[in-house]
C-alpha positions in Angstrom: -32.8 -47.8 -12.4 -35.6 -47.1 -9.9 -39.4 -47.7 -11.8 -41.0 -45.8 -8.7 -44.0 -46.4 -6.8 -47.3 -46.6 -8.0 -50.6 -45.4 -5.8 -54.1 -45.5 -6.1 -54.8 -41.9 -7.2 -52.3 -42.5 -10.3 -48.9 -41.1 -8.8 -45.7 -42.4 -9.4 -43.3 -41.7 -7.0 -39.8 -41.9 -7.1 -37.9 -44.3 -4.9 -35.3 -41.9 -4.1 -35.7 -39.2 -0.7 -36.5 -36.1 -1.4 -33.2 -33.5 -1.3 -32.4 -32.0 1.8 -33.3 -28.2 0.1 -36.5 -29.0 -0.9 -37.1 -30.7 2.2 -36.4 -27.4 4.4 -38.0 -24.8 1.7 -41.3 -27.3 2.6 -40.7 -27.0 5.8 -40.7 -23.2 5.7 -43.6 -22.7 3.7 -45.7 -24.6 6.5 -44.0 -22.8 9.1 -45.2 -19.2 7.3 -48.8 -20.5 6.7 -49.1 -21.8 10.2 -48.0 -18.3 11.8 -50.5 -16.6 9.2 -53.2 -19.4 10.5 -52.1 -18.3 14.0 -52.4 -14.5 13.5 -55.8 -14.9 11.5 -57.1 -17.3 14.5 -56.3 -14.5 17.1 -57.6 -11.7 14.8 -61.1 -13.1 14.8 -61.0 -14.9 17.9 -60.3 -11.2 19.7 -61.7 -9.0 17.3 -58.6 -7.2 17.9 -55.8 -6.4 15.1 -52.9 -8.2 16.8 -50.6 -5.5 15.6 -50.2 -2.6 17.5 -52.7 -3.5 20.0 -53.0 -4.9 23.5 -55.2 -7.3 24.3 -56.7 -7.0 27.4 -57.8 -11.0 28.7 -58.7 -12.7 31.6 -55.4 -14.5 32.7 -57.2 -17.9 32.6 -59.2 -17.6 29.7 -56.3 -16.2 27.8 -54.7 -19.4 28.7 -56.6 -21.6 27.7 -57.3 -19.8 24.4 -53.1 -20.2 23.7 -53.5 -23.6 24.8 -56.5 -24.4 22.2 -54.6 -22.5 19.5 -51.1 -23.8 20.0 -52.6 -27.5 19.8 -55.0 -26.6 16.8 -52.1 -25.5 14.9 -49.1 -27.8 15.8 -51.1 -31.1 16.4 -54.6 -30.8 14.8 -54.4 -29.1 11.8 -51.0 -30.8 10.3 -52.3 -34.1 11.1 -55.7 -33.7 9.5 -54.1 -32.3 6.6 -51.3 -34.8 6.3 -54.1 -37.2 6.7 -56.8 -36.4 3.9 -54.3 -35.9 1.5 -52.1 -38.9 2.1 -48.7 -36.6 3.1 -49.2 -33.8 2.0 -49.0 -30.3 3.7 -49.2 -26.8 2.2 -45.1 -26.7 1.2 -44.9 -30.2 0.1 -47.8 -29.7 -2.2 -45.7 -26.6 -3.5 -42.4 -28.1 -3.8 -43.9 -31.8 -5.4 -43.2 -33.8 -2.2 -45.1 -36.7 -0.2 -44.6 -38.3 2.9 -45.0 -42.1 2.4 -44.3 -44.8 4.6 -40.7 -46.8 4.2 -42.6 -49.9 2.2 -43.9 -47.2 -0.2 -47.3 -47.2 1.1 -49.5 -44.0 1.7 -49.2 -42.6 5.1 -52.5 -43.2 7.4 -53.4 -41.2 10.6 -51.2 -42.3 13.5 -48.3 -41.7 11.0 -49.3 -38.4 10.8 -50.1 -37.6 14.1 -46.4 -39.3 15.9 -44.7 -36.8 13.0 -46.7 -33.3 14.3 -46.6 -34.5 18.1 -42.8 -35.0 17.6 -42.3 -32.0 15.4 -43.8 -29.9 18.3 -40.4 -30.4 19.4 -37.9 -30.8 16.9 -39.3 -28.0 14.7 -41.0 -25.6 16.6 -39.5 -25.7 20.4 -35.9 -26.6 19.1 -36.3 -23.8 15.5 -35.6 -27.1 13.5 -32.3 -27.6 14.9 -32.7 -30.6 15.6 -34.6 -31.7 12.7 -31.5 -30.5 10.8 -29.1 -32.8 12.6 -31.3 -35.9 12.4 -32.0 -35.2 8.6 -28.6 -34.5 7.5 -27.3 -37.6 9.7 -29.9 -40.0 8.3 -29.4 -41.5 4.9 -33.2 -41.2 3.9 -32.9 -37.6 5.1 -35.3 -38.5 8.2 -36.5 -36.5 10.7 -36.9 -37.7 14.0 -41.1 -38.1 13.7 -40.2 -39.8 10.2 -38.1 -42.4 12.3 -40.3 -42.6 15.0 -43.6 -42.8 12.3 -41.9 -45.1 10.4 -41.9 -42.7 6.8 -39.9 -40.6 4.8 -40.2 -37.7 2.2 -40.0 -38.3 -1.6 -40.6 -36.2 -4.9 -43.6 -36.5 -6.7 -44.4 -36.7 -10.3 -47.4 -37.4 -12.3 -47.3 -40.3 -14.2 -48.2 -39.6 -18.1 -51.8 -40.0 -18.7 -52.5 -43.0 -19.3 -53.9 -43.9 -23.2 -55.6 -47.3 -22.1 -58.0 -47.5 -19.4 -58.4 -50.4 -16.6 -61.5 -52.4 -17.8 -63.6 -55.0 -16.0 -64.8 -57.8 -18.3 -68.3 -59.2 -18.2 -68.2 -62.7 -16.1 -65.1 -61.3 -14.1 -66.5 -59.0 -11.6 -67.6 -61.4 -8.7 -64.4 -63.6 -9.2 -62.4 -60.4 -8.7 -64.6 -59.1 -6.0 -64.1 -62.4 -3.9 -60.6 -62.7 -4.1 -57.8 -62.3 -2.4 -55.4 -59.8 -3.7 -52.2 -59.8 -2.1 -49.6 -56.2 -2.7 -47.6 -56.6 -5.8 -44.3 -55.7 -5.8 -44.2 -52.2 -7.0 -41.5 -52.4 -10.0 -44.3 -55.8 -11.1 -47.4 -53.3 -10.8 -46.0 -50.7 -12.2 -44.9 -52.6 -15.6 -48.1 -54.8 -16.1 -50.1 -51.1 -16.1 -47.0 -50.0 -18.9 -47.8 -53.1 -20.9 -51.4 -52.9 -20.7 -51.3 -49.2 -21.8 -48.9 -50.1 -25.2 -51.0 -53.6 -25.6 -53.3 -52.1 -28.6 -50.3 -50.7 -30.3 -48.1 -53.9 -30.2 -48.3 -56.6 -32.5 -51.0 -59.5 -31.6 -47.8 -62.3 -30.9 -45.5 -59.6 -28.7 -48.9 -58.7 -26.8 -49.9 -62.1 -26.3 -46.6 -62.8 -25.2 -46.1 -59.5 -22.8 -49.0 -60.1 -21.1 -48.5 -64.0 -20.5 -45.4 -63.7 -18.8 -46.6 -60.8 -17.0 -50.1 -63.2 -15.7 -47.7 -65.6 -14.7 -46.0 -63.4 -12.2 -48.8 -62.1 -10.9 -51.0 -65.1 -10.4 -49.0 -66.1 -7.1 -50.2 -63.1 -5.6 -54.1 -64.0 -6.7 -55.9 -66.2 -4.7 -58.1 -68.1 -5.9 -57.0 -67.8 -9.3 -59.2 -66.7 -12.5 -61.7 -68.8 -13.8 -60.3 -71.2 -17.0 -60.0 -69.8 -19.8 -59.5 -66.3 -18.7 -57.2 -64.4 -21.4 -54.2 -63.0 -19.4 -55.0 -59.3 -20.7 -58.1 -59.4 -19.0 -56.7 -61.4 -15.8 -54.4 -58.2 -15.4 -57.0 -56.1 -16.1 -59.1 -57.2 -13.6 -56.6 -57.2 -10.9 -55.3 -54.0 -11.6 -58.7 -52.5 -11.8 -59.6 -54.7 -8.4 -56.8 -53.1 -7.0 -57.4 -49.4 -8.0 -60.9 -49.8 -6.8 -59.7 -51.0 -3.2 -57.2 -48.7 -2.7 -59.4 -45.7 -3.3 -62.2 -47.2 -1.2 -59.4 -47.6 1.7 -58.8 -44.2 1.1 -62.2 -42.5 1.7 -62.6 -44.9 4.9 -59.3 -43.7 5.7 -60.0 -39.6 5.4 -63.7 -39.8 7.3 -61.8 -41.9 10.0 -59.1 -39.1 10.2 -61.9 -36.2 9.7 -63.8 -37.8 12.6 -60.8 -38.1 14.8 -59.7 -34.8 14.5 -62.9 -33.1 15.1 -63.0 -35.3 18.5 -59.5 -34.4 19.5 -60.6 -30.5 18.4 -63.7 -30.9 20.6 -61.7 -31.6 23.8 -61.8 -29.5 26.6 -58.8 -28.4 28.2 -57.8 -30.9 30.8 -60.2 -33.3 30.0 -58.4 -36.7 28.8 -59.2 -38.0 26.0 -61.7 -40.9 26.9 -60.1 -43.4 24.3 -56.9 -43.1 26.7 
C-alpha cells in the first residue's frame, strides 16, 4: 500500500496519477478562466465591450497588443501560477490535484514554464488533441510538457492535523543547523512524523523502542551525526523540524525567484530577445 508523499506545507500526496477525468475537467476549468482573463484583458485594455462591438486599431498596434496578450495568458500567467503555488492552477486547485516532479518533489520554475510553452501547442493550437493521445498512451497519464518537464499530475489530500508538534530542543539548534541533511525516503519521513505524533500516547518501552529503530534509519542520511547522548525522540525531532524549516525557506526563495522572472519576461518588449538568451 502506497504511504504517499510528504511536503513542506504539510501535504500528503498520493503516489498514484491522477485519473484521466479529473485530469481533463482541470484542464477545462483553466481553459474557461483563461478565455474570461482574455475577455477581461481586452475589455479594459480597449475600453470597448468586446461583444457586439468593433474595435477599430491600428494594424500594428493591434498586433502587438494580441501578441502581449496571447503570451501573458498562455506562457506568463500559467507559469507564475504553477510556480508560487508549487503546481497548482485554478482547476487543479478545484479538482484536489498537483503537479509534482517524477521523484515526488515540488515542481520549481523551468518545470512550469517547458509545461505552458509546450501546452501552447498541445492544448491550445492542437484543442488538446494531442494532449489526449499522449495522456491516455502514457501510463502516468502524461502530457507531453509533463514528459518533456520531467512531472506528472497526482491527487491531493490533507494530511490529518497533526496532534504533536515538531520541536527543537535546547542545545540542538546549531548541530541541526550545520548539518547535512540528505532527502529521506518518503515512506521513512512519512512514518517517523506518524510515530512522533502517537509518541505521548504510547507506552514509555514501545516509544522508546519506535523511535530507536526509527533514529537508526535515519541517522545514515545525517551527517555529522547528533551530539552523544542525544535521545532518539529528539534526534528525529530535530531533523524533521530541520527539514520543515528548509523546505519552506527553499520555497519562498523559490516564489520571489519565479515572481521576479516573470515580471522580466512580462516586461519584454515585442521583438526584443530576452538578454539572458
Amino acid at each position: 500500500m502506497d504511504q504517499g508523499i510528504v511536503i513542506g506545507e504539510g501535504v500528503v500526496l498520493e503516489t498514484r496519477p491522477a485519473s484521466f477525468a479529473s485530469r481533463a475537467v482541470g484542464a477545462l476549468l483553466d481553459v474557461v478562466v483563461t478565455l474570461v482573463l482574455a475577455f477581461g484583458a481586452l475589455y479594459l485594455v480597449t475600453g470597448t465591450a468586446v461583444a457586439g462591438s468593433e474595435l477599430v486599431l491600428d494594424p500594428q498596434w493591434g498586433q502587438t497588443l494580441t501578441v502581449v496578450l496571447v503570451v501573458t495568458l498562455l506562457v506568463v500567467w500559467p507559469v507564475t501560477f504553477e510556480t508560487l503555488s508549487r503546481g497548482r492552477s485554478p482547476g487543479k486547485l478545484a479538482m484536489g490535484l498537483r503537479v509534482v516532479r517524477d521523484d515526488g518533489g515540488p515542481v520549481r520554475f523551468r518545470h512550469a514554464f517547458v509545461r505552458a510553452l509546450v501546452g501552447v501547442f498541445e492544448l491550445w493550437l492542437t484543442f488538446g488533441s494531442v494532449a489526449v493521445v499522449a495522456s491516455l498512451s502514457n501510463a502516468r497519464g502524461k502530457r507531453l510538457g509533463d514528459v518533456l518537464a520531467g512531472t506528472y499530475a497526482v491527487r491531493v489530500r490533507s494530511s490529518r492535523g497533526w496532534t504533536t508538534p515538531l520541536v527543537l530542543a535546547p542545545g540542538l539548534g546549531a548541530w541541526v543547523e550545520g548539518a547535512d541533511i540528505r532527502r529521506l525516503p518518503d515512506g521513512l519521513a512519512l512514518e517517523v512524523r506518524q510515530v512522533l505524533d502517537r509518541a505521548p500516547r504510547l507506552s514509555p518501552e514501545s516509544r522508546r523502542q519506535l523511535t530507536d529503530a526509527l533514529a537508526g534509519q535515519v541517522e545514515p542520511y545525517v551527517a555529522p551525526g547528533p551530539p552523544p547522548g542525544t535521545p532518539a525522540e529528539l534526534f528525529l525531532h530535530a531533523v524533521l523540524h530541520e527539514r520543515r524549516r528548509r523546505e519552506l525557506e527553499r520555497g519562498e526563495v523559490e516564489r520571489d525567484r519565479a515572481a521576479a522572472q516573470a515580471a522580466v519576461l512580462h516586461r519584454l518588449p515585442y521583438g526584443v530577445p530576452d538578454p539572458r538568451g
